[in-house]
C-alpha positions as a printed Julia matrix, in Angstrom:
545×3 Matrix{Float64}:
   0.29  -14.25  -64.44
   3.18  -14.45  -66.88
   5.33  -17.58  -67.01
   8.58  -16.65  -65.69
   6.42  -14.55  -62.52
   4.63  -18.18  -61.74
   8.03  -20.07  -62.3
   9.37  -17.5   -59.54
   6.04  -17.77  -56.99
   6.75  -21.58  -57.89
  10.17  -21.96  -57.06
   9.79  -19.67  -53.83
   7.07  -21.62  -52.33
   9.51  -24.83  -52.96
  12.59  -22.74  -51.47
  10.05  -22.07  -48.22
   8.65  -25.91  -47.74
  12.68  -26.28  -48.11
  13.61  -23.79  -45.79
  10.54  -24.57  -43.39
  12.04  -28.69  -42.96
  14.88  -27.36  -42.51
  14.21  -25.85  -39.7
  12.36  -28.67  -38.35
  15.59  -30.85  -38.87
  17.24  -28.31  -36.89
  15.01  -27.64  -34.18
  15.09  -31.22  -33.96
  19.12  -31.29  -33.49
  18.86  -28.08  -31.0
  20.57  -26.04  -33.29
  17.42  -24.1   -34.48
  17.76  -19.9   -32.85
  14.89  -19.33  -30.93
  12.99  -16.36  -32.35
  14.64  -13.04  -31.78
  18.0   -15.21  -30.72
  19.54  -14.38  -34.06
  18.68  -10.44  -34.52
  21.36   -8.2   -33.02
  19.21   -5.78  -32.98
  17.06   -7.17  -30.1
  18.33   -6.04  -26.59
  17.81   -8.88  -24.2
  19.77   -8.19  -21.09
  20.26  -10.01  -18.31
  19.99  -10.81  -14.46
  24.05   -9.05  -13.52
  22.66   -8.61   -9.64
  19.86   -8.23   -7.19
  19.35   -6.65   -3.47
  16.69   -8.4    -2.02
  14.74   -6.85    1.33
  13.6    -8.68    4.03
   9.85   -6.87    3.17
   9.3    -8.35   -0.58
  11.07   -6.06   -2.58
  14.17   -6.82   -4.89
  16.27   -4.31   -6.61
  17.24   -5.56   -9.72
  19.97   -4.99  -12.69
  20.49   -6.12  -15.92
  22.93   -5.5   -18.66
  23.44   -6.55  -22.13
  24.98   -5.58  -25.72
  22.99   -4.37  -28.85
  23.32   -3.7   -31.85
  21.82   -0.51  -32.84
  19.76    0.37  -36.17
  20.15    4.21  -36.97
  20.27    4.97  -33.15
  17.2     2.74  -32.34
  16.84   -0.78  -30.7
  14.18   -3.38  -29.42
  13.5    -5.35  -26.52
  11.02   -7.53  -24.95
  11.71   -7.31  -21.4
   9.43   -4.72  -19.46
   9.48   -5.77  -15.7
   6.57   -4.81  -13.29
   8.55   -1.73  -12.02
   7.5    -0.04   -9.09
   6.44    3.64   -9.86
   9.75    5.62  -10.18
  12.64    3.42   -9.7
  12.75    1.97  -13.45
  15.99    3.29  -15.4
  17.08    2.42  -18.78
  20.71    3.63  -19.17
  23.97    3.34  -20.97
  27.19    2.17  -19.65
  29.48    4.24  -22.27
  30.0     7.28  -20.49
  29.71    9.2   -24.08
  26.24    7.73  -25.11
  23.19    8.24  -23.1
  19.41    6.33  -23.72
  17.78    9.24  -24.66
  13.83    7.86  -25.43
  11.96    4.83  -24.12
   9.12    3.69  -25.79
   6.64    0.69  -24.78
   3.72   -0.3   -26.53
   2.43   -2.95  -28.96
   5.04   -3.53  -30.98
   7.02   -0.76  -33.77
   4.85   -0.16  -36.99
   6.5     1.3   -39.82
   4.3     2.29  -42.83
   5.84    2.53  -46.03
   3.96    5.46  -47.42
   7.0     8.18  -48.41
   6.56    9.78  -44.55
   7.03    7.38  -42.1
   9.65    5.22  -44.36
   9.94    5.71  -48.02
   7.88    3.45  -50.59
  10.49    1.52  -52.48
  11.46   -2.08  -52.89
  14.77   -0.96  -51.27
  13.76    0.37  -48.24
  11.01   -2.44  -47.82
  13.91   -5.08  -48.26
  16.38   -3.08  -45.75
  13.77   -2.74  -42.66
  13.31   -6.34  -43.24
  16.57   -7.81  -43.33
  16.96   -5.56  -39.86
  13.83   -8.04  -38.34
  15.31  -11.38  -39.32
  14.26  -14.02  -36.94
  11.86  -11.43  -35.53
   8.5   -12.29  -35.42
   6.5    -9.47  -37.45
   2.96   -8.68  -39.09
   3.24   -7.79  -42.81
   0.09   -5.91  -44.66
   0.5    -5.81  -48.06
  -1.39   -6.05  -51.57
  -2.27   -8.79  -53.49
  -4.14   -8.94  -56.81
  -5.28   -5.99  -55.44
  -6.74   -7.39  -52.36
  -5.88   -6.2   -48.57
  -3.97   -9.21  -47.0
  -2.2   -10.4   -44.35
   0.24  -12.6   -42.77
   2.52  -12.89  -39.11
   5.06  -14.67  -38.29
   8.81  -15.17  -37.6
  10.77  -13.9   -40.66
  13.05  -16.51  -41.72
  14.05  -15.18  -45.09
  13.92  -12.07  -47.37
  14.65  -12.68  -51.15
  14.54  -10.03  -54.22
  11.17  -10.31  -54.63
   9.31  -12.15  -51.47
   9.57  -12.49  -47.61
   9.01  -15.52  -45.96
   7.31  -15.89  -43.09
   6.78  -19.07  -40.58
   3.5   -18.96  -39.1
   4.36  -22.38  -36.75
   1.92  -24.21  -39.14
   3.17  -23.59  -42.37
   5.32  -20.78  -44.16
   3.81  -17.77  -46.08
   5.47  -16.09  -49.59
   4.93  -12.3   -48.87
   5.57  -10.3   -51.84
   7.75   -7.01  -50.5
   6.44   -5.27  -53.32
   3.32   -5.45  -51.8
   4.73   -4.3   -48.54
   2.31   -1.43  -46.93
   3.14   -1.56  -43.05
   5.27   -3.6   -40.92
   4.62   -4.22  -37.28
   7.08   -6.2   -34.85
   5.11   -8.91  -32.44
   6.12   -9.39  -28.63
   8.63   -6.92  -28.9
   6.71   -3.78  -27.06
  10.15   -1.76  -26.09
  12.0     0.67  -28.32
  15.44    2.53  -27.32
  17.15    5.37  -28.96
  20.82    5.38  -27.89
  22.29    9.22  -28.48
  25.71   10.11  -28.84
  26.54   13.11  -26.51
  29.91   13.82  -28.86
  28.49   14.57  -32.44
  31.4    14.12  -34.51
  30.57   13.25  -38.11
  33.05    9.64  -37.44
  30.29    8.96  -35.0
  27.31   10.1   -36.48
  28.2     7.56  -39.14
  28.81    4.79  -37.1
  25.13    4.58  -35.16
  23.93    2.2   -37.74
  25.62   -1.24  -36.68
  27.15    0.55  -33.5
  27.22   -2.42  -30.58
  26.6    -0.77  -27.23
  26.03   -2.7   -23.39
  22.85   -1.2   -22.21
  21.6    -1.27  -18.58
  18.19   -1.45  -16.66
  17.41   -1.02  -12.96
  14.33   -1.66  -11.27
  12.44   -2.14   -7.71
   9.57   -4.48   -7.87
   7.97   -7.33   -5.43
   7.78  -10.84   -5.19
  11.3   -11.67   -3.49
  12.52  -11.93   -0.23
  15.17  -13.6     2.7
  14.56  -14.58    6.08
  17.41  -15.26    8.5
  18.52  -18.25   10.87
  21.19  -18.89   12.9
  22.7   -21.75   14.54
  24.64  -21.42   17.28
  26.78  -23.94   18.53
  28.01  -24.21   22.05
  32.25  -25.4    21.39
  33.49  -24.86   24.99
  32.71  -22.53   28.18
  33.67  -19.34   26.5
  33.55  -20.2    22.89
  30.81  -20.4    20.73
  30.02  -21.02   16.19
  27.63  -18.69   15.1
  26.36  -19.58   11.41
  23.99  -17.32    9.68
  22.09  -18.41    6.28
  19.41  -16.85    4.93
  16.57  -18.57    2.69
  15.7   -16.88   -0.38
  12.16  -16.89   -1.37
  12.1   -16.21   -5.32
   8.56  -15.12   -6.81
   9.6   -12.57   -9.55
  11.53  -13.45  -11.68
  14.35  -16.03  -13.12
  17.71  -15.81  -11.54
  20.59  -17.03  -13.2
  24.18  -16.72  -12.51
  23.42  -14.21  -10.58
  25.26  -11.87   -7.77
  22.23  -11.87   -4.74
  23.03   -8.96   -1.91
  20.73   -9.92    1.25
  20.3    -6.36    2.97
  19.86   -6.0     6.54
  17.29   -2.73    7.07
  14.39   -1.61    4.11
  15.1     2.03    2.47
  12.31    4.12    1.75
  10.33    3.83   -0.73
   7.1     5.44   -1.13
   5.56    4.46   -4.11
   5.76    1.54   -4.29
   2.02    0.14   -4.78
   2.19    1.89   -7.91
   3.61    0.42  -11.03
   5.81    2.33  -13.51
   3.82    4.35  -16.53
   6.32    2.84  -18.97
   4.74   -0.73  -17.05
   1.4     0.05  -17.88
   0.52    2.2   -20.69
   2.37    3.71  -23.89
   4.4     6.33  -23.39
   7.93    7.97  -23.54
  10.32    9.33  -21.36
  13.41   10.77  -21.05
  16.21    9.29  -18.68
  19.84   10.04  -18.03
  23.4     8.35  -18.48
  22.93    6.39  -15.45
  20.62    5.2   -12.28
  19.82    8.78  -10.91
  19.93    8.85   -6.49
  17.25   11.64   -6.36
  14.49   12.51   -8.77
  13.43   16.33   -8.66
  10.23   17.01   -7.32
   8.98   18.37  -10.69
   9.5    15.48  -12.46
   8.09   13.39   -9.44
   4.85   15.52   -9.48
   4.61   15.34  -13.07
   5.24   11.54  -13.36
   2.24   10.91  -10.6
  -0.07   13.32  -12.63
   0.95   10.9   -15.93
   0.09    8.25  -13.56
  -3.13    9.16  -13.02
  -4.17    9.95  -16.38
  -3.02    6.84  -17.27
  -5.3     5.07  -15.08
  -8.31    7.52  -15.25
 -11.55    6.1   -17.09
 -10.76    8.79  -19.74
  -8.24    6.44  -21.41
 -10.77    4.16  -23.12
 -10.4     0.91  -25.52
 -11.49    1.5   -28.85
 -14.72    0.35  -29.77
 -15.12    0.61  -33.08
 -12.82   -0.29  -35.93
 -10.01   -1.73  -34.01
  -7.1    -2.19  -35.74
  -5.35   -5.69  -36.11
  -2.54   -5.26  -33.15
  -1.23   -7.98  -31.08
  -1.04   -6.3   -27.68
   1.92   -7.54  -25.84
   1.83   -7.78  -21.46
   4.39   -6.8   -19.1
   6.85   -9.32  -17.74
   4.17  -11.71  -15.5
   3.57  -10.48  -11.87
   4.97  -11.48   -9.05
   3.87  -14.76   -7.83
   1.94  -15.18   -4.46
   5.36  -14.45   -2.34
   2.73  -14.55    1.16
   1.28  -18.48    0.15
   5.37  -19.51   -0.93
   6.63  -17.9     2.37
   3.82  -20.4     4.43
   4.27  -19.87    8.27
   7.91  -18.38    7.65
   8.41  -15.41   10.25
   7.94  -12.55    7.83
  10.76  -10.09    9.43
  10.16   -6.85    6.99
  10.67   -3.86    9.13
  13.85   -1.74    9.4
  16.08   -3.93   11.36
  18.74   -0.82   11.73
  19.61    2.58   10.55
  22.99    1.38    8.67
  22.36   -0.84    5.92
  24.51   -4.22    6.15
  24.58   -6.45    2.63
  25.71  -10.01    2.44
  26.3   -10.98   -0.5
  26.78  -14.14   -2.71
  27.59  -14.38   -6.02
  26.7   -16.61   -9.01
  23.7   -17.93   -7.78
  20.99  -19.47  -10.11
  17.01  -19.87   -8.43
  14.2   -19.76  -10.88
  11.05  -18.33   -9.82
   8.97  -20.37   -7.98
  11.77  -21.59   -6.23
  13.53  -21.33   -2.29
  16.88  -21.57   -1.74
  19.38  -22.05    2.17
  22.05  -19.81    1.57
  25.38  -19.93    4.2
  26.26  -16.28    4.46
  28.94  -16.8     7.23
  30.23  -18.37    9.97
  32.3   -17.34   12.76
  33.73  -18.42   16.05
  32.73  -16.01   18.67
  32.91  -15.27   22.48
  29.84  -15.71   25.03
  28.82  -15.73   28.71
  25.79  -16.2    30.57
  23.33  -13.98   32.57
  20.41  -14.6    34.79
  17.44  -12.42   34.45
  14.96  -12.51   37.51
  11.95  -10.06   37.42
   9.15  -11.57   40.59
   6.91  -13.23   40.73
   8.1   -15.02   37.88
  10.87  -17.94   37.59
  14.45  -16.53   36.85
  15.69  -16.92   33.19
  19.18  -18.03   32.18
  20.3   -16.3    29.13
  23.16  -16.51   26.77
  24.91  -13.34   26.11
  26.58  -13.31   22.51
  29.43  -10.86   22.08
  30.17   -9.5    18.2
  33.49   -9.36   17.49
  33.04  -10.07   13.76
  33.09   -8.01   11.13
  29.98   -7.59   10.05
  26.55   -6.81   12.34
  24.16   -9.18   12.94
  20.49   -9.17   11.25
  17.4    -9.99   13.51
  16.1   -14.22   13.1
  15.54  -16.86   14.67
  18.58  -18.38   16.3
  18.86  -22.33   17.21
  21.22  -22.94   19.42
  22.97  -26.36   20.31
  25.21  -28.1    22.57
  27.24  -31.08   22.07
  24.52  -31.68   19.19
  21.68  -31.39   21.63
  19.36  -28.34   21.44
  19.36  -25.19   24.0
  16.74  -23.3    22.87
  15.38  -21.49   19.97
  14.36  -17.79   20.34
  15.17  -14.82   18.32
  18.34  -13.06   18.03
  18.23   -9.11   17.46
  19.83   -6.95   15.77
  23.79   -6.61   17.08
  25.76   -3.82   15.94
  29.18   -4.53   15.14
  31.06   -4.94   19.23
  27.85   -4.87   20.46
  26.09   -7.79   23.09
  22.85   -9.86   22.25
  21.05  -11.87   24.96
  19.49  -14.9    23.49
  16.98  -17.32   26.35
  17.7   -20.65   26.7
  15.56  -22.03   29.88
  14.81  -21.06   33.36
  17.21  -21.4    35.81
  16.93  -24.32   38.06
  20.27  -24.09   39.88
  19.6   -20.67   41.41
  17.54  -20.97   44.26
  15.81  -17.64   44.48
  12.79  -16.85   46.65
  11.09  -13.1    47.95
   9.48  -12.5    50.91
   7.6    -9.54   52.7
   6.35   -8.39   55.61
   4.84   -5.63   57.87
   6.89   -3.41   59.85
   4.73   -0.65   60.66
   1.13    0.85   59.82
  -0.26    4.47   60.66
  -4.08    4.37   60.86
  -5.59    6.34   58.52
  -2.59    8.91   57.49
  -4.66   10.27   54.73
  -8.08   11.11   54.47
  -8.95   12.72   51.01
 -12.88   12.97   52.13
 -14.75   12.94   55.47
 -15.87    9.53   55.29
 -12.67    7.94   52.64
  -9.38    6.93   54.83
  -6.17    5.25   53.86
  -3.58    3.35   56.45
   0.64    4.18   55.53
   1.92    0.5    55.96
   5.76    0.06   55.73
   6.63   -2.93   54.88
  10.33   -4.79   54.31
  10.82   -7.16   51.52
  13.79  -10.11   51.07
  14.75  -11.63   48.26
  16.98  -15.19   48.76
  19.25  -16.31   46.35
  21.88  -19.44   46.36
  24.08  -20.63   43.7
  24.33  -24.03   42.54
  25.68  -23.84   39.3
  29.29  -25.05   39.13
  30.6   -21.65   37.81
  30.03  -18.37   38.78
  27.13  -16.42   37.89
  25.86  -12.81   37.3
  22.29  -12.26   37.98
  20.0    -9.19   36.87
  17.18   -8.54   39.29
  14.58   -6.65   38.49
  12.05   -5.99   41.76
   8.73   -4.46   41.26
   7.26   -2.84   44.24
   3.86   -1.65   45.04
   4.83    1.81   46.24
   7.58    4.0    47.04
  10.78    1.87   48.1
  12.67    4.1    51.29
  15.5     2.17   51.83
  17.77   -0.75   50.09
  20.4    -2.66   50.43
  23.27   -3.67   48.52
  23.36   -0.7    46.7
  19.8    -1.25   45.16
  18.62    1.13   42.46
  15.35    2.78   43.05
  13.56    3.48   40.16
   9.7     5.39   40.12
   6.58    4.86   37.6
   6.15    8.21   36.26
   3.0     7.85   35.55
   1.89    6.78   39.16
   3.0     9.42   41.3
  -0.79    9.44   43.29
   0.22    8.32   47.0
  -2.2     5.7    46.41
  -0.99    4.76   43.1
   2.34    4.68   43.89
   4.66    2.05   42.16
   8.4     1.68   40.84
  11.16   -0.92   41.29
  14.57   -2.16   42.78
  16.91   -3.4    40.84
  20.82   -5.19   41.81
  23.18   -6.98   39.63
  25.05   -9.23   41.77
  27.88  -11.74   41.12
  27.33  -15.15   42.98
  30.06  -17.75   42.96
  29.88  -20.97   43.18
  28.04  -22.41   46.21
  27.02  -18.94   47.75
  24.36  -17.47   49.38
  23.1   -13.66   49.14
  20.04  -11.85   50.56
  18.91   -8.53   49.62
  16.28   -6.74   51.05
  14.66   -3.66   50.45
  11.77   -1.56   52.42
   8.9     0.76   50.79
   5.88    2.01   52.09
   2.17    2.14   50.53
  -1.43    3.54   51.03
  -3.72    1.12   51.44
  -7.45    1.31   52.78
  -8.39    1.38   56.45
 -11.53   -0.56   56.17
């Protein structure tokens, strides 16, 4: 080696154990950029929003600007998408994402076809991966070498690289192929208007690039609490707790949605997810996929996944393979003995939304959604043999339906009851139990009023007797208000004759004369202090021995 050559290795391995404590000072201070922190070119969007379903699924967007390199940029993020709802888009209406590429990182080889084989185009697709952490293979003395790490430098004559342990001279001279670490996505952002002001401007062209995707490992469960003010007058507070296993969350918008669209693949993961390969996507989130493209996409799907598609065995090249964003987390062991309320809860989707929130995975959050002051009454439910129910009947007047949960409800700070509350559509009428009814005396009674011996005989030695009999229910009200009861009166065979205006309803699927069955039912109106009996008469094969 000549003199003035070692004086320059010399004085570039001092410039690098400079350059390398100087770093150290500075990660020391805080002001050190993380890795790819300090490359424009790296896309690293983030959390704008997130609809979260009650049955594990979040639908998420992110955003964020880039700076794109002839067209192309890189990212790390590739989220555990379920099969066919990942999108990659631009929000400039005049530039669309054209090609998505995952896999183990970009490799550029520096051999006059792939990128040409001079010191100035080594030294220009390195200054693009500053910061970036990268795998260099060059030539040294005329040996095969080399070296990875985070590029912190590129001179005239060497790159330096920080390995985390020390820092490696890499001279570009040398440079064969380039591969980028941890960075497995590539984007290629295409102008739609080809105008040669534009066509000049994609190198260094900043652009806000989008990404939606449905995967698992979030949900929300609702509660209410309802809170008893005065006889008519009732606070109904709903929150929802937010069970986050996917992914980070920060100052984010979260929409709770009432009801679960359909989605039908969503076992599967995304191709892009799970193997190397590119596709094509629009300006924005398509709403329908053709069925082509679906049928096509679960064909890739399978091939992807087929035992065909073999590791290499022999002669493996040196490539860092990089993993998809982590899975979700075990959303079924963080949700413990939580009512898991995942099925449709309506045909019209309601959202509640709240905005700026910030939950890291791993973590549960009690979110207020609303509360509102709303009317109620009461209503007594009495089905016998069993004891009559009181109920509280919740009238919607708000804006907004209500989701089904649990519902606590409280009186002067004392509890009611805690049952579930169902789905209300907006001026709709929920019944939610609170106890059974002590202060309405209720009591049934029957007896026989007539019996014809054997009336039917459906063989010679088989009879049954017709008995009529007359049945009386008792009621007396000792609540201090007046109240409306339901009654609901099973009865053993077909009812003849009511009174009070009883309806008669009939089992349709006991219409045998000795199967008969069906029921009575009244809603009556007792005031305070009074007394009502109803009474009812129905007739019934029974045997005569």
């Amino acid at each position: 080696m000549s003199t003035s050559r070692r004086a320059r290795w010399i004085g570039m391995i001092l410039l690098t154990a400079m350059a390398a404590g100087a770093g150290m000072n500075a990660a020391l201070a805080g002001d050190d950029p993380k890795d790819d922190d300090a490359n424009p070119h790296v896309w690293r969007p983030k959390t704008k929003s997130v609809a979260v379903f009650k049955n594990g699924l979040g639908f998420f967007i992110r955003e964020g600007e880039v700076v794109t390199n002839d067209g192309w940029c890189i990212g790390k993020h590739i989220p555990p998408a379920a099969f066919g709802t990942l999108a990659i888009y631009a929000k400039d209406v005049n530039e669309v994402v054209d090609i998505v590429g995952a896999g183990p990182g970009e490799v550029v080889e520096f051999d006059d076809r792939d990128a040409p084989n001079t010191i100035e185009a080594k030294r220009a697709r390195l200054a693009a991966t500053l910061n970036l952490k990268v795998e260099l293979s060059y030539k040294h003395k005329g040996e095969d070498r080399t070296a990875a790490g985070r590029l912190v430098s590129v001179g005239p004559d060497f790159a330096v690289l920080d390995t985390g342990q020390q820092s490696a001279a890499v001279p570009v001279e040398g440079i064969r192929r380039m591969q980028l670490l941890e960075l497995p996505l590539r984007l290629h952002v295409e102008r739609e208007q080809k105008t040669p002001q534009l066509k000049s401007d994609l190198s260094g062209h900043k652009t806000t690039l989008g990404m939606a995707y449905l995967r698992k490992g979030i949900t929300w469960i609702p509660d209410y609490t309802l809170k008893v003010l005065d006889e008519e007058t009732a606070e109904l507070t709903l929150r929802g707790t937010l069970v986050n296993e996917a992914e980070d969350l920060i100052h984010t918008d979260v929409n709770l949605v009432v009801g679960v669209p359909h989605f039908a693949h969503t076992e599967f993961m995304a191709p892009i997810s799970i193997g190397q390969v590119l596709r094509t996507i629009g300006a924005g989130v398509s709403g329908q996929m053709p069925g082509a493209v679906m049928t096509q996409q679960v064909m890739s799907r399978a091939a992807i996944v087929s035992n065909a598609n073999t590791a290499p065995q022999f002669g493996a090249g040196n490539v860092v393979e990089q993993p998809v964003e982590l899975s979700p987390g075990d959303l079924a062991k963080a949700l413990g003995d939580l009512p898991q309320l995942g099925g449709a809860a309506a045909t019209d989707y309601t959202v509640y939304t709240k905005r700026d929130v910030t939950l890291r995975r791993g973590e549960k959050a009690i979110i207020t959604l609303f509360t509102r002051k709303i009317k109620y009454s009461h209503v007594y439910r009495w089905s016998p043999p069993n004891r009559m129910e009181h109920s509280l009947v919740l009238h919607n007047s708000t804006d907004t339906p209500w989701t089904t949960g649990p519902c606590l409800a409280l009186s002067e700070e004392r509890p009611l009851s805690e049952d579930l509350l169902h789905y209300t559509p907006k001026g709709g009428r929920s019944e939610l139990p609170v106890t059974t009814a002590i202060n309405i005396a209720h009591e049934k009674s029957e007896r026989e009023t007539d019996r014809k011996l054997k009336a039917y005989s459906p063989h010679h030695d088989i009879s049954y007797d017709l008995v009529t009999l007359e049945g009386k229910l008792q009621l007396r009200n000792f609540e201090p208000r007046e109240t409306r009861i339901v009654i609901t009166n099973p009865v053993p065979g077909k009812t003849i004759e009511t009174s009070d205006g009883g309806a008669i309803s009939v089992d349709p699927d006991k219409l045998k004369l000795i199967e008969r069955c069906g029921s009575v039912g009244w809603t009556v109106t007792l005031k305070a202090g009074e007394e009502k009996t109803l009474r009812y008469t129905y007739e019934r094969y029974v045997p005569s021995h």
